[in-house]
C-alpha positions in Angstrom: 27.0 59.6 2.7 26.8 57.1 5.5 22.9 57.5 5.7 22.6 56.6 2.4 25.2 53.4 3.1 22.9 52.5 6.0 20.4 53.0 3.9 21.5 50.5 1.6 22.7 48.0 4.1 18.9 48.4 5.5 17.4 47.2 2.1 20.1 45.0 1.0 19.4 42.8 5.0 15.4 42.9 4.1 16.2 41.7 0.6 18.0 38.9 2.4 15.6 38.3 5.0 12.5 38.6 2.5 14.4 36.2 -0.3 15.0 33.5 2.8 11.6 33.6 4.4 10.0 32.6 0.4 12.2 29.2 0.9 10.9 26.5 2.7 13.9 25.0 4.8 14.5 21.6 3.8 12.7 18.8 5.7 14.6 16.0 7.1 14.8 12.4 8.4 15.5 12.0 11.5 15.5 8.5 13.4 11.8 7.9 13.2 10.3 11.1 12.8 10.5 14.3 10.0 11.8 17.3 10.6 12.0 21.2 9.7 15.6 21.4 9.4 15.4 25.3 10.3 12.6 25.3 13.4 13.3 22.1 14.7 9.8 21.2 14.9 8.3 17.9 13.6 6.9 17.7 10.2 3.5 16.2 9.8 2.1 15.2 5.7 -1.3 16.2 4.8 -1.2 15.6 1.5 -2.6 15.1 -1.6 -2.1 13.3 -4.8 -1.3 15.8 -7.7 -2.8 15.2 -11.0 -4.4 17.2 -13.7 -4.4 15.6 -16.9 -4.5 12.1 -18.4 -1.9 10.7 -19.8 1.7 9.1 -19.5 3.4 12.4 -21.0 2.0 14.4 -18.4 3.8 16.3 -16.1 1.7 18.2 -13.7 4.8 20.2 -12.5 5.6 21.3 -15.9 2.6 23.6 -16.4 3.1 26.7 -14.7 -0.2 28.5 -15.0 -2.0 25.2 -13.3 0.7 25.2 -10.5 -0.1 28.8 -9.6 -4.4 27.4 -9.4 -3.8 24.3 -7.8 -1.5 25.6 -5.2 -3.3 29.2 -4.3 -6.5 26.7 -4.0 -5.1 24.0 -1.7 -3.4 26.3 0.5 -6.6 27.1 1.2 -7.6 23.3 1.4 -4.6 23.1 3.9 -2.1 21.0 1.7 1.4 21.2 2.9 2.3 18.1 0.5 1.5 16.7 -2.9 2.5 13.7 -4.4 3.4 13.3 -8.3 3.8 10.4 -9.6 5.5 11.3 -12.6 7.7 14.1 -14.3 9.9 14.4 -17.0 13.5 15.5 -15.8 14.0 17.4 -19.3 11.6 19.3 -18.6 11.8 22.8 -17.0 10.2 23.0 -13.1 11.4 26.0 -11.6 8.0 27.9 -11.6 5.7 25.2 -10.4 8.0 24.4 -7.5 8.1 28.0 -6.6 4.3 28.2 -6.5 4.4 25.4 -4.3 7.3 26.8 -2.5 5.2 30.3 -2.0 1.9 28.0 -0.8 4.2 26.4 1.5 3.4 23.3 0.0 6.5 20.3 -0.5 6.6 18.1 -3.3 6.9 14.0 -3.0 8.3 12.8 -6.0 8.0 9.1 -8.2 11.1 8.7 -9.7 9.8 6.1 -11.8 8.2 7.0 -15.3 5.5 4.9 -17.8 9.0 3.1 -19.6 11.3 3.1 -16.5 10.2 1.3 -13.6 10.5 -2.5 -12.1 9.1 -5.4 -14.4 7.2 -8.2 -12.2 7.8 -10.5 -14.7 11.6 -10.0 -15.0 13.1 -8.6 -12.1 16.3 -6.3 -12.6 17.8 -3.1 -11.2 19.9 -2.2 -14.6 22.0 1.0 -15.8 18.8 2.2 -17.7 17.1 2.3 -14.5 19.6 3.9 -12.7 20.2 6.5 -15.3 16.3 7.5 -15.3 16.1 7.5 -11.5 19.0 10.1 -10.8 18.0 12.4 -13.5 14.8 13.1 -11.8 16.7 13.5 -8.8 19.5 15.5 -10.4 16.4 18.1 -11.8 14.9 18.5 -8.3 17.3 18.2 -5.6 18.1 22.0 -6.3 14.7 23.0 -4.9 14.5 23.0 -1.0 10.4 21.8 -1.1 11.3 18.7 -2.2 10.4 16.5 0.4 11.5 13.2 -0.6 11.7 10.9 -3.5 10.0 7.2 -4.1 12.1 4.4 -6.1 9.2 2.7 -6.4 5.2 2.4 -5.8 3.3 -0.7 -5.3 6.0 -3.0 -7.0 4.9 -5.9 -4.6 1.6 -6.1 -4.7 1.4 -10.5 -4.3 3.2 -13.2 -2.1 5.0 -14.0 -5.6 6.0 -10.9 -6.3 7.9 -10.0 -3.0 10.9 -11.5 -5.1 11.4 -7.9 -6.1 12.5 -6.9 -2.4 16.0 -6.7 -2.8 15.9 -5.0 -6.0 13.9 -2.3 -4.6 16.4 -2.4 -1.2 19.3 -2.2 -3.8 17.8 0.8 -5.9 17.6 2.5 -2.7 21.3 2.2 -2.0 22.3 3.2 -5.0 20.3 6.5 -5.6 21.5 7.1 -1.5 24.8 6.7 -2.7 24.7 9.3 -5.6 22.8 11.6 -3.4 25.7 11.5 -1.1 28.2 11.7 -3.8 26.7 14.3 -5.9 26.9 16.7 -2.3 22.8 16.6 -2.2 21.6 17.5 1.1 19.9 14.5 2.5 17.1 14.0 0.4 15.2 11.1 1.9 14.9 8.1 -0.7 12.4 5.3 0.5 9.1 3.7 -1.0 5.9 3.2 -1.5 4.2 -0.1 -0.7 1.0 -1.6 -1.4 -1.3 -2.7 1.4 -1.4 -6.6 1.3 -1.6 -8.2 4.3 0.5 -11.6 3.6 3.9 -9.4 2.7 2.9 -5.6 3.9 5.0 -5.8 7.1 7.8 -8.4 5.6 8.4 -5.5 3.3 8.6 -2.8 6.1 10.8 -4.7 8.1 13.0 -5.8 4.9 13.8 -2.2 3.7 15.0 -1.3 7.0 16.9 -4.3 8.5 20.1 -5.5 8.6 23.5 -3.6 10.3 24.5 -1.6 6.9 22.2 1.0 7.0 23.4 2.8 3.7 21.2 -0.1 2.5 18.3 1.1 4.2 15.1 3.2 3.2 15.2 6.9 4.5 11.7 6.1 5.2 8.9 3.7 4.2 5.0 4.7 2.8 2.0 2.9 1.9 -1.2 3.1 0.2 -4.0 2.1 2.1 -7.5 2.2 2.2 -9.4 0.4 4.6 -10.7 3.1 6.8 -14.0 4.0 5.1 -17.4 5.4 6.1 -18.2 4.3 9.6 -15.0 2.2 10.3 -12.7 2.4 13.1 -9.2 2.7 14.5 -9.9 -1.4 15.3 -11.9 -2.3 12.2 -10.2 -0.5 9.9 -6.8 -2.0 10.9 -5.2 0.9 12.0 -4.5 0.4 15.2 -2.6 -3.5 13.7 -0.4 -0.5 11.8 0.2 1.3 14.6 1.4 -1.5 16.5 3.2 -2.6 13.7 5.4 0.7 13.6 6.4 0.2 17.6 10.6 1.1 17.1 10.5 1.8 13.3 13.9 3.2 12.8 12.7 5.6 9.6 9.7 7.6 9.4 6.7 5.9 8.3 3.7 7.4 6.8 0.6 6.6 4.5 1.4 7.7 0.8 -1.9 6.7 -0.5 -5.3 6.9 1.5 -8.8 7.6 1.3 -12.2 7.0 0.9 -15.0 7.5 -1.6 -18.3 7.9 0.5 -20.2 10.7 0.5 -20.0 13.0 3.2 -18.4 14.3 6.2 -17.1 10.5 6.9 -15.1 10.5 3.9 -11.8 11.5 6.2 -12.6 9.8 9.8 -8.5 8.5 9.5 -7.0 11.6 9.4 -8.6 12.2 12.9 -6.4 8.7 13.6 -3.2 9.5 11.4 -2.5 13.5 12.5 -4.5 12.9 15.9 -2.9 11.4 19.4 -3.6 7.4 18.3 -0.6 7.7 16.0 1.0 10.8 15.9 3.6 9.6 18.0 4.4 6.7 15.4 3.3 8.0 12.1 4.3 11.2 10.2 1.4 11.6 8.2 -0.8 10.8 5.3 -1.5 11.7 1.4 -5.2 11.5 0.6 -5.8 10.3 -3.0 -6.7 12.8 -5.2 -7.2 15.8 -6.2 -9.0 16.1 -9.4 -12.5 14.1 -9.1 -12.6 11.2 -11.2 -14.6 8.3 -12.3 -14.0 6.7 -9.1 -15.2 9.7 -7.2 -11.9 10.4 -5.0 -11.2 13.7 -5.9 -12.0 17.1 -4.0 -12.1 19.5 -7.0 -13.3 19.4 -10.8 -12.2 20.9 -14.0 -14.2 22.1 -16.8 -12.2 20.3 -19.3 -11.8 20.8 -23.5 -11.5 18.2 -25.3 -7.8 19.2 -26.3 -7.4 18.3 -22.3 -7.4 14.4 -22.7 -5.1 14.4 -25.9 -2.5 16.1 -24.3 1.2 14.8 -25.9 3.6 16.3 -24.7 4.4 18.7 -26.3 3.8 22.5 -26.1 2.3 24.1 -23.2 -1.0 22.2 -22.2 -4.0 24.4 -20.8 -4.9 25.5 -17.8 -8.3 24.9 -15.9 -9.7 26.7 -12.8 -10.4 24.2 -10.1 -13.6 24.5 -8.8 -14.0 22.8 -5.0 -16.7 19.9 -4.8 -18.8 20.6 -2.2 -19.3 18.8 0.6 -16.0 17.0 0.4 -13.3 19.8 -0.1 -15.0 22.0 3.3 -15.1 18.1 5.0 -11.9 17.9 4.6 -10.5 21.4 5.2 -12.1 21.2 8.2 -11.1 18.2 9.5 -7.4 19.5 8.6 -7.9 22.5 10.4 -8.8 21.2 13.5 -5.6 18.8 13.1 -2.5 20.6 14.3 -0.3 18.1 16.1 2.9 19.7 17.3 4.9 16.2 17.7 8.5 16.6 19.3 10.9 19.1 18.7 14.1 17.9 17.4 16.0 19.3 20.5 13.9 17.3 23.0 14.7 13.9 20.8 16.8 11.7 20.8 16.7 8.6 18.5 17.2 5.0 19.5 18.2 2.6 16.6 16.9 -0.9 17.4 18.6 -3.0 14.2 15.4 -4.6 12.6 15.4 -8.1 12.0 14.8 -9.5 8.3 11.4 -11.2 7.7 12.4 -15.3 7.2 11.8 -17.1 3.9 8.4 -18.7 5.5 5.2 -18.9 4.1 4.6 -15.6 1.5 8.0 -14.0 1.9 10.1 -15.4 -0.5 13.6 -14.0 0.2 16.4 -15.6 2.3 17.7 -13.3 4.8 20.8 -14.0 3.6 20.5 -12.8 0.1 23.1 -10.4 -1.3 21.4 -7.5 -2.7 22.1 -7.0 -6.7 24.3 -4.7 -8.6 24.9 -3.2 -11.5 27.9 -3.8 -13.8 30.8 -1.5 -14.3 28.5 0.9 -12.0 31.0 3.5 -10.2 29.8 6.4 -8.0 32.4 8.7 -6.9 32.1 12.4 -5.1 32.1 15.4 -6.7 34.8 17.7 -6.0 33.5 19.8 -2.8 33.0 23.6 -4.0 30.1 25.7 -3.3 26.8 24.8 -4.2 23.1 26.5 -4.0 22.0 22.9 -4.2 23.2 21.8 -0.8 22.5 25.1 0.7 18.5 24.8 -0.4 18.1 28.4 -2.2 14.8 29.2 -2.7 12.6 28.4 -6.0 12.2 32.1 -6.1 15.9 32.8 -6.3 16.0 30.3 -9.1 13.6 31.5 -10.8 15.3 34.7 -10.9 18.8 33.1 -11.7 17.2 31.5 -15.0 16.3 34.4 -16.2 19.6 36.8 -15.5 22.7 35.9 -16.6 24.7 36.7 -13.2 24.7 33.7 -10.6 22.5 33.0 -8.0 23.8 34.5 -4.7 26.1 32.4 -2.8 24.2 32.1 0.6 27.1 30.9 2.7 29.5 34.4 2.1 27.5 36.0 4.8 27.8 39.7 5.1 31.2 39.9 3.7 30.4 41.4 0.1 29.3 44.2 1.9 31.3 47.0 1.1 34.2 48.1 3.9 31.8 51.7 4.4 28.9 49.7 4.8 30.3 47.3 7.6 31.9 49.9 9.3 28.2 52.1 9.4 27.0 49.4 11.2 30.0 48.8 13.6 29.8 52.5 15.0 26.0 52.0 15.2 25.3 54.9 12.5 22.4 52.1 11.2 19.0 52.4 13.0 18.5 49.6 15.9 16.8 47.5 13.2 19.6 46.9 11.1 20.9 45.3 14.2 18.1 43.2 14.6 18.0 42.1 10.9 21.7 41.3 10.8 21.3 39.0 13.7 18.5 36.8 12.1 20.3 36.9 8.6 23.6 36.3 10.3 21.7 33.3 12.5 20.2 31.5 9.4 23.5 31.6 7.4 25.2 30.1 9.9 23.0 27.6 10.5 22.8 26.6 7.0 26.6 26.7 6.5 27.0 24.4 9.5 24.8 22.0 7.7 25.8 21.8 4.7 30.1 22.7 5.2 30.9 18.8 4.4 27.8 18.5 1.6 28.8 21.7 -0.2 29.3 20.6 -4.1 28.7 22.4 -7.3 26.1 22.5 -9.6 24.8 19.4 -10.5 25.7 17.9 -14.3 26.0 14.4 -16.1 29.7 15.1 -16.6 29.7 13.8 -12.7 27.7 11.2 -12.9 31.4 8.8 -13.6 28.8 5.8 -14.4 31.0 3.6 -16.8 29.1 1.6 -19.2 30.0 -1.5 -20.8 32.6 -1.7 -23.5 29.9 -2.2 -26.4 28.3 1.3 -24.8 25.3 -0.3 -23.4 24.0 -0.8 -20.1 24.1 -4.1 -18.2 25.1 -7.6 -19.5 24.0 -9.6 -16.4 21.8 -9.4 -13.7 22.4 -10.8 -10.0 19.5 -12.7 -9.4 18.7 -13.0 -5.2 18.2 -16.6 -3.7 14.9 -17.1 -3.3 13.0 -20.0 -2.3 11.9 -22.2 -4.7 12.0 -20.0 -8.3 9.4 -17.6 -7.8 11.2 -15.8 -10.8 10.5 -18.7 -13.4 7.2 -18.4 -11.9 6.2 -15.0 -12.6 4.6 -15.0 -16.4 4.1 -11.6 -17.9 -0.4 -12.5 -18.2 -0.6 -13.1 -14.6 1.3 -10.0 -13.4 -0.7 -7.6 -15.8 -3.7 -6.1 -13.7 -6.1 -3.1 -15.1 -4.7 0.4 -16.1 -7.0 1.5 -18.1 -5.5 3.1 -21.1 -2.4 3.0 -20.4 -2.2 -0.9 -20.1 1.2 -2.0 -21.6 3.7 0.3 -22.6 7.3 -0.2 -24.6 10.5 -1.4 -22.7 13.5 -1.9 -25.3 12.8 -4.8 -27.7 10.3 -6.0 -25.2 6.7 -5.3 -24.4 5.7 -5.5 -20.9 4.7 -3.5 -18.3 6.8 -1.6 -15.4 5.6 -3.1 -12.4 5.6 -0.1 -10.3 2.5 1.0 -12.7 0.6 -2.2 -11.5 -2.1 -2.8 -8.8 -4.5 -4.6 -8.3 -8.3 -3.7 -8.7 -9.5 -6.0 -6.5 -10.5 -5.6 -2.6 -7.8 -5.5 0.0 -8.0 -8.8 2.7 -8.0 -7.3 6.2 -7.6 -9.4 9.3 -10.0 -7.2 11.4 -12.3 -5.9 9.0 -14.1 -6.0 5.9 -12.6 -5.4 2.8 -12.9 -2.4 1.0 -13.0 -0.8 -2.6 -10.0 0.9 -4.2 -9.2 3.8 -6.8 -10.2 2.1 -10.3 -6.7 3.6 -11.3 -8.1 5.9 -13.9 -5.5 8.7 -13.3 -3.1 6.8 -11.2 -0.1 5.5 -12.6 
């Protein structure tokens, strides 16, 4: 009888340990660096930009049989991020995510979408907005490879433009604030800038100054890419970023880079970015793309149907078998391979917060230091009642997965070993169990500890709308009025829906409300970036790039 108890007690610890070692733990901001929030050690990005299909109603983590390609092949590549720039929150993600989770691969998520996003030509942060935003997060904070999510990409892209600053500092707060209130582990929020040399650093400095750091990014990103062919850590402008990041209080790394020349040059920066020139200051980078495209940045092809590029939305789309493009795709897995920095373990740092100062109203930035950030009406965020929650404990995909399709409940990770039965326990207390029962206790016993520790003041329940306690105006609609920052001048009288519109392609103007425009996140500019010490480059033609 007792063997057969210690029997049990062995499988049910290795179900444990097996289940836990599937999960990726949770990575984490801390001061200016990322972290594994299990090892300790420091978390470096080399990753990719995640696309498969055109279109606005794709969503590349809603089509489980390309996941399970994709992610097999760029384990391979050596991906241990990709970026998506957009998903639908309705839709299901459980198995993509857990083929990412098995690949060890985290996920970097756009909360924006085609019709929700910042307008250029009328800034706002409104209840719409918000509403979009925290679905997304509401449908993937559950999964412990998410890495971190991006209110915006690319919304300044012009001196004009960097009106939009506090908008972007006060959708930051606000999605914080229901992360924190919804008992999310701490999911960094932050964003993704464009590389233009007259407000780049103005916009670094702005999303992380000022005393109230609830208003701050979690971390800031940019797309750059002026390191090309035979360029350099000087000509490229690298080594200006670097310097530029000295006592960045948030990590900082490149969510857009790359090159399009042919050859073994192609990826000369990640030598810079993951290398000892900047490892110290930067966290990482995400080479654009993946799938090969017009514009000739990708590293793998499809052999598509037609029924590929009318995708709708609806219905399961296809699935392709990626096929590598050679030279680039062993270029670059060879460059990652070599590329193994091992930073600073998070018991040998210590952060030191420098407050940042905000950029002055002088010459390109237009917004006064002192400008109040904007807020939505009747907007109330408010905690959930604490109660267990897999959420802030970071189950695995897998254990979803396997919860979605069982009507019992997802384990509770943080009851330990007490549902063991009383014979069980007591097998193990008189040693009748084999030493490796021991030995698989202690590890269980060490990570479930950890994790409750973590997450004892986080713990909430499930995630639902019902918790969301957003009031909406009394006619039932969103916001009435906007706060509009002081800016110099009126740069927002000057901004004229013809000269924010830019090239997308197909995708050129979609519908917002009564209004047609375009969300400004979903702009960029096609034309060369101005570098002060080197030549300019060409950038993605935006074929596949929202």
């Amino acid at each position: 009888m007792q063997s057969r108890m210690s029997a049990s007690v062995v499988a049910l610890l290795a179900a444990l340990l097996i289940s836990r070692s599937l999960c990726l733990a949770p990575i984490e901001a801390v001061g200016a660096k990322l972290y594994d929030s299990e090892t300790g050690e420091q978390f470096y990005i080399r990753g990719i930009a995640y696309s498969v299909v055109d279109g606005p109603d794709y969503d590349a983590l809603n089509n489980p049989a390309q996941c399970k390609l994709d992610a097999a092949l760029m384990e391979t590549l050596g991906v241990n991020t990709v970026r998506v720039y957009t998903v639908g929150s309705d839709n299901p993600h459980d198995e993509c995510m857990k083929y990412f989770d098995d690949a060890e691969i985290y996920v970097l998520i756009d909360l924006t979408t085609p019709k929700t996003g910042f307008n250029r030509a009328e800034p706002e942060w409104t209840m719409d907005m918000f509403t979009s935003f925290t679905k997304t997060l509401d449908a993937f904070a559950k999964y412990g490879n998410l890495l971190a999510v991006m209110v915006g990409n690319e919304v300044i892209n012009d001196e004009r433009s960097s009106v939009l600053a506090p908008y972007i500092k006060a959708a930051i707060r606000d999605i914080k604030a229901y992360r924190d209130g919804q008992g999310y582990r701490n999911i960094p929020v932050g964003y993704s800038a464009a590389d233009v040399n007259s407000v780049r650093l103005d916009t670094q400095n702005y999303l992380a100054c000022g005393s109230n750091i609830s208003n701050h990014a979690d971390f800031f990103s940019m797309n750059r890419y002026s390191w090309c062919g035979d360029s350099t850590f000087t000509m490229s402008g690298y080594s200006e970023m670097y310097d530029e990041a000295e006592d960045y209080p948030v990590p900082i790394f490149l969510s857009e880079s790359g090159c399009n020349n042919i050859g073994d040059s192609r990826f000369g920066d990640q030598e810079a970015i993951l290398g000892p020139q900047m490892n110290d200051r930067y966290s990482g980078a995400v080479l654009y793309e993946w799938k090969e495209e017009r514009n000739e940045y990708g590293v793998v092809s499809y052999e598509f149907s037609t029924s590929a590029f009318s995708y709708t939305g609806t219905g399961t789309p296809p699935a392709y078998t990626p096929t590598p493009i050679s030279p680039d795709f062993y270029n670059l897995q060879s460059h990652w391979n070599t590329l193994t920095p091992t930073g600073t373990p998070s018991s040998d740092y210590t952060p030191t917060y420098m407050e940042v100062s905000c950029p002055t109203s002088i010459g390109a930035w237009s917004v006064r230091q002192a400008a109040t950030l904007p807020t939505i009406d009747n907007l109330v965020i408010t905690t959930k009642p604490a109660a267990s929650s897999s959420i802030a404990a970071g189950i695995s995909s897998a254990q979803i997965v396997a919860a979605s399709s069982s009507p019992t409940a997802v384990p509770n990770t943080s009851s330990g070993i007490s549902s063991l039965s009383t014979g069980a326990k007591a097998a193990i207390g008189v040693g009748i169990a084999v030493p490796l029962v021991v030995v698989v206790l202690a590890v269980v016993a060490f990570f479930l500890w950890r994790r409750r520790r973590r997450n004892k003041e986080a713990a909430a329940a499930d995630k639902g709308p019902e918790y969301s306690e957003v009031t909406q105006n009394s006619q039932g609609g969103g916001v009435t009025e906007f706060f509009k920052p002081e800016v110099e001048g009126n740069p927002v009288a000057q901004l004229h829906a013809d000269d924010a519109r830019h090239e997308l392609g197909s995708q050129a103007v979609y519908q917002m409300g009564d209004q047609e425009s375009e969300p400004a996140e979903l702009e960029a500019t096609n034309r060369p970036q101005e570098l002060s010490n080197g030549p300019s480059v060409r950038r993605p033609s935006r074929d596949n790039r929202p």
